[in-house]
N, C-alpha and C positions, 0 to 999 in steps of 0.2 A: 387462531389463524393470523393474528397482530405477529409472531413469533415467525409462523411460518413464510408471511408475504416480504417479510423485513432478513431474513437469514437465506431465501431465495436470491435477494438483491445480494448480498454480502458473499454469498457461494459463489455467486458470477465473475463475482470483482475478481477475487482470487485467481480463479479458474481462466479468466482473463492476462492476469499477471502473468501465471506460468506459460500463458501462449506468447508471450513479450507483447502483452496488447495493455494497453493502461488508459482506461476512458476517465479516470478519475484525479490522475496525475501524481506528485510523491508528494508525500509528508510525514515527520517525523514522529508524528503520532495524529489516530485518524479521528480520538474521542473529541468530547466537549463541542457536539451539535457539528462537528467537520459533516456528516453525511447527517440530512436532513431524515425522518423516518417515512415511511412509506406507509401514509393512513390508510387508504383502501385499492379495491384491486384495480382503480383504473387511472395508476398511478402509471407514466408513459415508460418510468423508467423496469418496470415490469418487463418490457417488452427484448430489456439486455439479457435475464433471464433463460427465457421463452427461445430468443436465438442461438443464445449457447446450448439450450437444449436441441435443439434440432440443431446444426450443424455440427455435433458431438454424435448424435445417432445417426446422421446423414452420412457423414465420413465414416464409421463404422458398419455401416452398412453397403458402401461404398468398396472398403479393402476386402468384408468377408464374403459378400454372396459369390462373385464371380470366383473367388476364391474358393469355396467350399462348390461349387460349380464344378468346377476346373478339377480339384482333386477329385468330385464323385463319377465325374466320365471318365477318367486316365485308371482311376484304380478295379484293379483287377481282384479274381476273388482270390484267395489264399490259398495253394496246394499243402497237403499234406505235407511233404517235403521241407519247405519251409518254415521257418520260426520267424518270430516278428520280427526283431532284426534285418532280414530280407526282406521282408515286406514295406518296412520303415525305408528299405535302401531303395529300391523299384516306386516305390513313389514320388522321392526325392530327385532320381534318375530322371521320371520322366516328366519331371515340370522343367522348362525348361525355359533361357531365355527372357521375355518380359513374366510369363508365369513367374516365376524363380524370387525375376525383384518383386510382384507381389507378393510373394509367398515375405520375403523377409517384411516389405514395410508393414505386412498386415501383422507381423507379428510383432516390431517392435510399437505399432501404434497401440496393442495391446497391452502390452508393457505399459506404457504410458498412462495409459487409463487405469489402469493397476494404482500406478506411483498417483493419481489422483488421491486414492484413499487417505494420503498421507493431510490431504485438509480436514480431516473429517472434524478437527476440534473447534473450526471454525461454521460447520455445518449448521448447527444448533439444538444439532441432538441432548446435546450436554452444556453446560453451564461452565466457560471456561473464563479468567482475565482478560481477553483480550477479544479484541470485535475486528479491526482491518491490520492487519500483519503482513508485512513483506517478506519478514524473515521465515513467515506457514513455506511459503509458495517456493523454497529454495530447493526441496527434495525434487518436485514434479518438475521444475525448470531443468532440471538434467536429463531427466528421461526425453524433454520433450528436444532439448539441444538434439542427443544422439539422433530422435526420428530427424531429424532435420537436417542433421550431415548427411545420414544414410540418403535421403530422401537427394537432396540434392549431389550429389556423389553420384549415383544410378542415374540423375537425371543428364546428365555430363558424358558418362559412358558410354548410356543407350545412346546418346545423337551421334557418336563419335563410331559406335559400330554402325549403326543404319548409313551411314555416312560412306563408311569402308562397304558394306553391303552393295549401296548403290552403286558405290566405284565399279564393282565387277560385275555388277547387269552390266553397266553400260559399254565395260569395255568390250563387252561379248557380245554388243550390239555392233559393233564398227568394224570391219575389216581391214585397215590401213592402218598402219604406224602412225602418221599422223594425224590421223583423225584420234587415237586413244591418246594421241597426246596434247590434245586438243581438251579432251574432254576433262583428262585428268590435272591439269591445270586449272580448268573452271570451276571443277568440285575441290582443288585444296586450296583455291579462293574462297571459297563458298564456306566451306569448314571453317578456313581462319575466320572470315567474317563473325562466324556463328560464335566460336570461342571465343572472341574480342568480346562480342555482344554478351555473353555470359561473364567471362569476369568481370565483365563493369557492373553488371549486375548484382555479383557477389562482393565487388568492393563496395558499391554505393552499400548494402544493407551493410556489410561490415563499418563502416563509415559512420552510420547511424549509432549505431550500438555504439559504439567507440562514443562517438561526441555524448549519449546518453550517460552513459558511464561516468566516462571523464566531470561535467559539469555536475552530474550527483556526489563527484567523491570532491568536490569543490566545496560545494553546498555543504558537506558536514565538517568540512574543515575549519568552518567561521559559524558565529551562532548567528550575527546578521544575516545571510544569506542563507542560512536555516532556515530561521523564523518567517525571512521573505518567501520563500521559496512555500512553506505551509500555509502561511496567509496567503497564496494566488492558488493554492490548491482547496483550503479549507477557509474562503473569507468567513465564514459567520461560527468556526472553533471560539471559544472564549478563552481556553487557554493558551495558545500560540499571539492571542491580542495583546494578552496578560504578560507573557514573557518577551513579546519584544515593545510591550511600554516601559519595562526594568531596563532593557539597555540601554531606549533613549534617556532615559529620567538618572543615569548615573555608575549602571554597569558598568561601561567603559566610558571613563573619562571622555576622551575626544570623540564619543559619539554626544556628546550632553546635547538635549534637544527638548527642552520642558514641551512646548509645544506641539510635539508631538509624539510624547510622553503622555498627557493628558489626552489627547486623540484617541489614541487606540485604549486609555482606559477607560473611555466612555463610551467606547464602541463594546470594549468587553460587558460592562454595566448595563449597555442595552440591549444583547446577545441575550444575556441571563442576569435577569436580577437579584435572582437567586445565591449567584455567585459569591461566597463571602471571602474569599481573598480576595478581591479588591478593594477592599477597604485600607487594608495594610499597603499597598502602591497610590491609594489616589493620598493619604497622611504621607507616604515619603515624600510625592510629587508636591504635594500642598505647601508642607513645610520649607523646601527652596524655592517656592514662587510666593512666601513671605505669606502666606492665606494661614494665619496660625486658629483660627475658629473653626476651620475647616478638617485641618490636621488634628484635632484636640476631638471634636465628633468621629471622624473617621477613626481615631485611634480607638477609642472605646468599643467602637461595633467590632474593632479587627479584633480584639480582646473577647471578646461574644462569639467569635468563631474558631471552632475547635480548630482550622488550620493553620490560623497568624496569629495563636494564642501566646504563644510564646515567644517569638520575635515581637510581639505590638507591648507586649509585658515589659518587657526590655526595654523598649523603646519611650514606654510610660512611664519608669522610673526615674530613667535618667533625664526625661524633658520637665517632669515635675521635681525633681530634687534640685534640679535649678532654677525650679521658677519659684518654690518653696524656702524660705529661708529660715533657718533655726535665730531667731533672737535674744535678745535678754529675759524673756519672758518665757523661756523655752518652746516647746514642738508647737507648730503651727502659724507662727507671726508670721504674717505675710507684709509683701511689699508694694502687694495692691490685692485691694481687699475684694474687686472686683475676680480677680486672680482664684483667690479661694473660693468663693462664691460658686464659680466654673467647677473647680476642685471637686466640692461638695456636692453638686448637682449630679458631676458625671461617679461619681462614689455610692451616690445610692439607687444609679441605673443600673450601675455592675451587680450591687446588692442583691436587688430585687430582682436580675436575669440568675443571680447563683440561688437563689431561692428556686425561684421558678423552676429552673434546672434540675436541684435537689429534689424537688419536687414532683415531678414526672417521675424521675427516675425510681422515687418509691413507689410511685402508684404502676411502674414495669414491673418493680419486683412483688409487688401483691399480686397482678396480676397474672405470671406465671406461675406463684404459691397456690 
């Protein structure tokens, strides 16, 4: 049920997305604690779910009944005479009018729910790489674009016939020339207004989308504004903490910011302590704010983590082949004996964690033998 309460939340988001609705806001990746999990059922956020579920079978229930209403009264039974064809055509004949545009948007809302299926890898049937994706939600964002022209197109037409409609009740109500010309003056006011008040309408949301767009395609053009932009979405991620304490700490030059460099890597460290690349970022940040005891620990542990194993390796040979010097006495003379001291201490930590290591790892392989 852990599976199921937490992929309920995660199904919604999505399914959200494709409706252009985003309770959660953008980032450019959603792991590393971005979404907190959802321990039991009386979790509020449950309740996003729950909505989506019913106003998905509300609106569907909404385009088909009077729908299949509507077709069950008009249709006739079949004559001999007939092949489906004709019968297909005399149905269609006689829905007419607002029937008609029901008849389409109930079918492209159907379509739509279709094109849902395309999340399915994010459902949690299956066991996929990925947990929050924008790029799942790109199929069903199409579908749901067309219901929303269509939807709105129909909506635009129909006021504009009811409109013409009206016109000629009314002119059939007046007997004088000037009186219909009276009238018909007031309703092609009354129209314009109506259509003023609708494009603005359609501009303001066009408007939106646009400014939405526009600043997200900003945001991935700089990684600062990336990074910012994930941290006001995901403050408590540890990796988005993680990668923009690198670019204060030295990424780019003219952002250098030790200061809050060291902020968000200790925001990362208390997120997850667990977290073992940050080891390798608080030794780079250490060692330009002159903290070389600090740099020299931290180095080691990055070295004890299979992910900064090899960049802290690097980094450990070249800070000890300088602080090691070869003398007259050959390998080992050093130039402060406290120096080696350190050397040696942090040499049979390493030791004793590749033992360790080795170690386990046999007692893995006995125990799938």
């Amino acid at each position: 049920w852990r599976r199921v309460r937490n992929y309920m939340y995660v199904l919604s988001i999505h399914i959200a997305k494709s409706l252009n609705l985003d309770f959660i806001g953008f980032s450019h990746e959603y792991g590393f604690n971005c979404i907190e999990e959802l321990t039991s059922w009386t979790d509020v956020r449950l309740l996003i779910p729950l909505g989506m579920f019913c106003s998905i079978l509300g609106l569907t229930l909404y385009w088909m009944i009077p729908l299949l209403l509507s077709l069950s009264g008009k249709q006739t039974a079949p004559s001999s005479s007939n092949d489906d064809d004709d019968n297909k055509k005399q149905v269609m004949e006689s829905v007419k009018g607002e029937e008609r545009q029901q008849l389409v948007l109930a079918l492209l809302w159907l379509v739509h729910l279709s094109w849902l299926a395309t999340l399915f890898p994010i459902s949690g049937v299956v066991k996929v790489g990925t947990f929050v994706a924008d790029r799942i939600v790109v199929a069903s964002t199409v579908s749901f674009s067309i219901f929303v022209g269509r939807f709105v197109s129909g909506w635009i037409l129909t006021t504009t016939s009811t409109n013409d409609n009206d016109d000629d009740d009314d002119s059939r109500k007046h007997n004088t020339q000037q009186q219909k010309t009276q009238v018909n003056t007031t309703t092609t006011m009354m129209t314009t207004k109506i259509h003023s008040v609708k494009a603005l309408v359609v501009l303001a949301a066009l408007s939106i989308m646009w400014y939405r767009v526009h600043h997200r395609t900003l945001d991935w053009m700089d990684s600062l504004p990336l990074m910012q932009s994930s941290l006001k979405t995901c403050p408590k991620s540890a990796k988005s903490n993680l990668e923009i304490s690198k670019i204060y700490s030295g990424l780019y030059p003219e952002m250098l910011n030790l200061t809050k460099a060291r902020h968000y890597i200790e925001t990362t460290e208390r997120i997850d302590p667990t977290y073992c690349d940050v080891h390798q970022q608080f030794a780079h940040v250490a060692i330009q704010e002159g903290k070389v005891l600090e740099f020299e620990q931290r180095l080691v542990k990055g070295i004890m983590c299979p992910f900064s194993m090899g960049g802290c390796m690097d980094m450990w040979n070249k800070y000890w082949s300088t602080v090691l010097q070869q003398g007259e006495r050959g390998a080992g003379k050093l130039v402060n004996p406290e120096d080696y001291a350190r050397y040696q201490g942090y040499m049979k930590t390493l030791n004793e964690a590749i033992e360790q290591q080795t170690k386990m790892e046999e007692e893995q392989k006995l125990l799938k033998s």
